[in-house]
C-alpha positions in Angstrom: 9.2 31.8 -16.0 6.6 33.9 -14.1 6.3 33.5 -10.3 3.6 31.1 -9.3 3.6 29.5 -12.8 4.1 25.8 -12.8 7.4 23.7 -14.3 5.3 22.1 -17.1 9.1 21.2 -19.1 9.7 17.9 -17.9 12.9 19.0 -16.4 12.6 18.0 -12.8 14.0 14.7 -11.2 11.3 12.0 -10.5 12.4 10.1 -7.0 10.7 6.4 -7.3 11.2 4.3 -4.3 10.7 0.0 -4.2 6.9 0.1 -2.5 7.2 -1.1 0.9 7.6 -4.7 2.3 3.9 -6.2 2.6 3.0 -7.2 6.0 2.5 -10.6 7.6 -0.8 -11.5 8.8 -0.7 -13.1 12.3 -1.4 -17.0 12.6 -4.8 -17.9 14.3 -6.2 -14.7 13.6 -9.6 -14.1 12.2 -8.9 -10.6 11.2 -5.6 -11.0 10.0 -7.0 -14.2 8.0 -9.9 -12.4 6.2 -7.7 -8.9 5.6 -5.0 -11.3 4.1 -7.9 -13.1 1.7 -8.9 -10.0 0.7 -5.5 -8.4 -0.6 -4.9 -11.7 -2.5 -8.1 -11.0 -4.2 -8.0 -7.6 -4.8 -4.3 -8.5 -6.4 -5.9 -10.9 -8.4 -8.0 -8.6 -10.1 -5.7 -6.1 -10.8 -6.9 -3.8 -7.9 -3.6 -2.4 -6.5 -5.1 0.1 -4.8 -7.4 -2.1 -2.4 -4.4 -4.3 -2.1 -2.9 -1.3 -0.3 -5.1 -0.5 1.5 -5.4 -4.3 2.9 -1.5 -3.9 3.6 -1.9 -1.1 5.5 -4.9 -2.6 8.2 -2.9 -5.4 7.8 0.5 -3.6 9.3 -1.9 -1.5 11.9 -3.7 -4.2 13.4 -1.0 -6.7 13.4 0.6 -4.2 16.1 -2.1 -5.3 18.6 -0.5 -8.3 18.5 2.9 -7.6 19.9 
C-alpha cells in the first residue's frame, strides 16, 4: 500500500463505546424543564441527534446549579 493511501480493506478494529449516561434535569427549573421536554420529543420522533444535543445543555447548564 502506497503512502498516504487510505485502509479501504475493512481490516481495522472498530472501538464502540455504551453512549454516555443522560443527564438529570434539575427540579424547579424552567430551563432544565423545557430542555428535558424537548429531548423527550426529539426521542420520540426518532431525532437522536437533537436528543444529544438536549443532553449536552442539559449536562452544562445543570452545572450552574451545584
Amino acid at each position: 500500500m502506497e503512502t498516504g493511501t487510505p485502509n479501504t480493506s475493512g481490516t481495522g478494529t472498530a472501538r464502540l463505546s455504551l453512549p454516555p449516561v443522560r443527564p438529570t434535569p434539575v427540579d424547579n427549573c424552567d430551563v432544565c424543564t423545557a430542555l428535558a421536554v424537548q429531548r423527550a420529543e426529539a426521542r420520540s420522533r426518532g431525532d437522536y441527534s437533537a436528543e444529544t444535543d438536549c443532553n449536552v445543555e442539559i449536562a452544562a447548564h445543570a452545572e450552574g446549579h451545584c
